[in-house]
N, C-alpha and C positions, 0 to 999 in steps of 0.2 A: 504494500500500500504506500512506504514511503517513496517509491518510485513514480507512481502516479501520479500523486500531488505534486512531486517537484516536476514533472514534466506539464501538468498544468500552471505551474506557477511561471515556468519557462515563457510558454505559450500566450501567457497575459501582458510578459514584457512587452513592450514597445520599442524597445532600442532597435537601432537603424529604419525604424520605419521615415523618417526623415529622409536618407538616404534614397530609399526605393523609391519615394514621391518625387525625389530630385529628378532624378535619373526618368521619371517619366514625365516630367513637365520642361526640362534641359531641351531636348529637341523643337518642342514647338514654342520654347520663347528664342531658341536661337532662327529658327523660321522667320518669328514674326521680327528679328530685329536684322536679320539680311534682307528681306522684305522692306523696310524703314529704309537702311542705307542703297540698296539698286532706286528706291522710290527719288530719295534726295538727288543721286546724279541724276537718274534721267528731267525730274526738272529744272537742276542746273543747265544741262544741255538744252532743254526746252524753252527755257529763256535766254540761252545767248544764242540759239538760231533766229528767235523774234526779235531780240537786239541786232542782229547782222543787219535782218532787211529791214527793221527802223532805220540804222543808219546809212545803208546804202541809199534806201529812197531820198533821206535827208542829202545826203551827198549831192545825190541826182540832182535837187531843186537849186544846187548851189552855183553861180553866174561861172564859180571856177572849175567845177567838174559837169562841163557841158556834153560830156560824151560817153557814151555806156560801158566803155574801156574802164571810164576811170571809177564809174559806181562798184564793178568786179572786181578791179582792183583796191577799194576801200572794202567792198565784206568782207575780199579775202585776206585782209590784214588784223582784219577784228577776229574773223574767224582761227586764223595763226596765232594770232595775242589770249586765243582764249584756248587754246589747246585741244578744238573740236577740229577731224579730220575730215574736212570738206573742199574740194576743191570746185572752183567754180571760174568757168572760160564763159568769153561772152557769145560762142558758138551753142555748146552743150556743156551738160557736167550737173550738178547738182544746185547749181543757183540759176536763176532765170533772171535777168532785166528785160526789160519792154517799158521803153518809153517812145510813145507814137505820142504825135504833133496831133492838137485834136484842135476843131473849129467850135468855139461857145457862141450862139445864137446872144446878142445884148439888144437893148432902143437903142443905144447910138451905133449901133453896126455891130458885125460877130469879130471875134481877134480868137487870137491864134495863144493855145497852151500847150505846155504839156506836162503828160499823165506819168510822173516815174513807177515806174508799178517791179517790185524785187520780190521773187520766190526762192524759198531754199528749201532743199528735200535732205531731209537726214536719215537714217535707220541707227536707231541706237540699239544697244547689243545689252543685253541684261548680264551682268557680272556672274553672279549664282546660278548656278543650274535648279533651283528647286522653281525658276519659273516656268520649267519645262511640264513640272506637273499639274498646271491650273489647264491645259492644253496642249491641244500638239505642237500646233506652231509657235507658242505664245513663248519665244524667246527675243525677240524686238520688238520695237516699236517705230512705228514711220513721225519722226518729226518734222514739222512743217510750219516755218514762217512766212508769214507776209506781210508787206505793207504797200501802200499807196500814199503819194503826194502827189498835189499839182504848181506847177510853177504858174503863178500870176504872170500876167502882162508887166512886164516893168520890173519882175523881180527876179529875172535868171535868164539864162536863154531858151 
């Protein structure tokens, strides 16, 4: 009988049960906190591709970057200073300028603008693999900025 009891009194302890709870809650807080850091880069990266083509349109409207050479060549300086890998040509590539001369209908007669319009296409890459398991494909994400400005009569070329 005094076997019994001590193997019941055994079996009442608690010690290491702290342990065994760790060990099973450890995996999904470290999930949810790979999960937090892939989240913070990818919206770093999400906002300096909308910062590129903010500044490239800005550039655009400016009387000294009158030509679409020189708006590519501003995002791609932003985009180098930011350490995201995009390259962007005024042919093809991952950023798009389109600035077309547009006629505005006015009373005193239509005049002559134009529209700077900059796209930029990113694919960010998820650091962790555990975003493989929420789906199949779901290991990037397409980012994408844009902006639009228009140069007034009188304030650029």
């Amino acid at each position: 009988m005094a076997t019994l009891s001590a193997l019941r009194s055994r079996l009442r302890q608690e010690r290491g049960a702290e342990l065994i709870e760790m060990a099973l809650v450890l995996p999904l807080l470290m999930l949810i906190l790979l999960g937090m850091i892939d989240f913070g880069f990818m919206f770093r990266e999400m906002n300096v591709v909308t910062n590129a083509a903010r500044e490239g349109a800005r550039a655009g409207i400016l009387p000294t970057y009158g030509n679409d050479a020189n708006v590519v060549q501003r995002v791609q300086q932003y985009m180098d200073a930011s350490g995201v890998d995009v390259t962007c040509s005024t042919g093809a590539g991952d950023c798009v300028v389109w600035a077309p001369t547009i006629t505005i209908p006015a009373t005193a007669g239509a005049f002559q603008a134009r529209d700077v319009r900059v796209m930029i296409f990113h694919d960010w890459t998820f650091m962790s693999p555990f975003a493989a398991w929420f789906g199949g494909s779901f290991t990037s994400v397409a980012l994408t900025g844009r902006a639009v400005m228009r140069v007034e009569p009188g304030g650029g070329s």
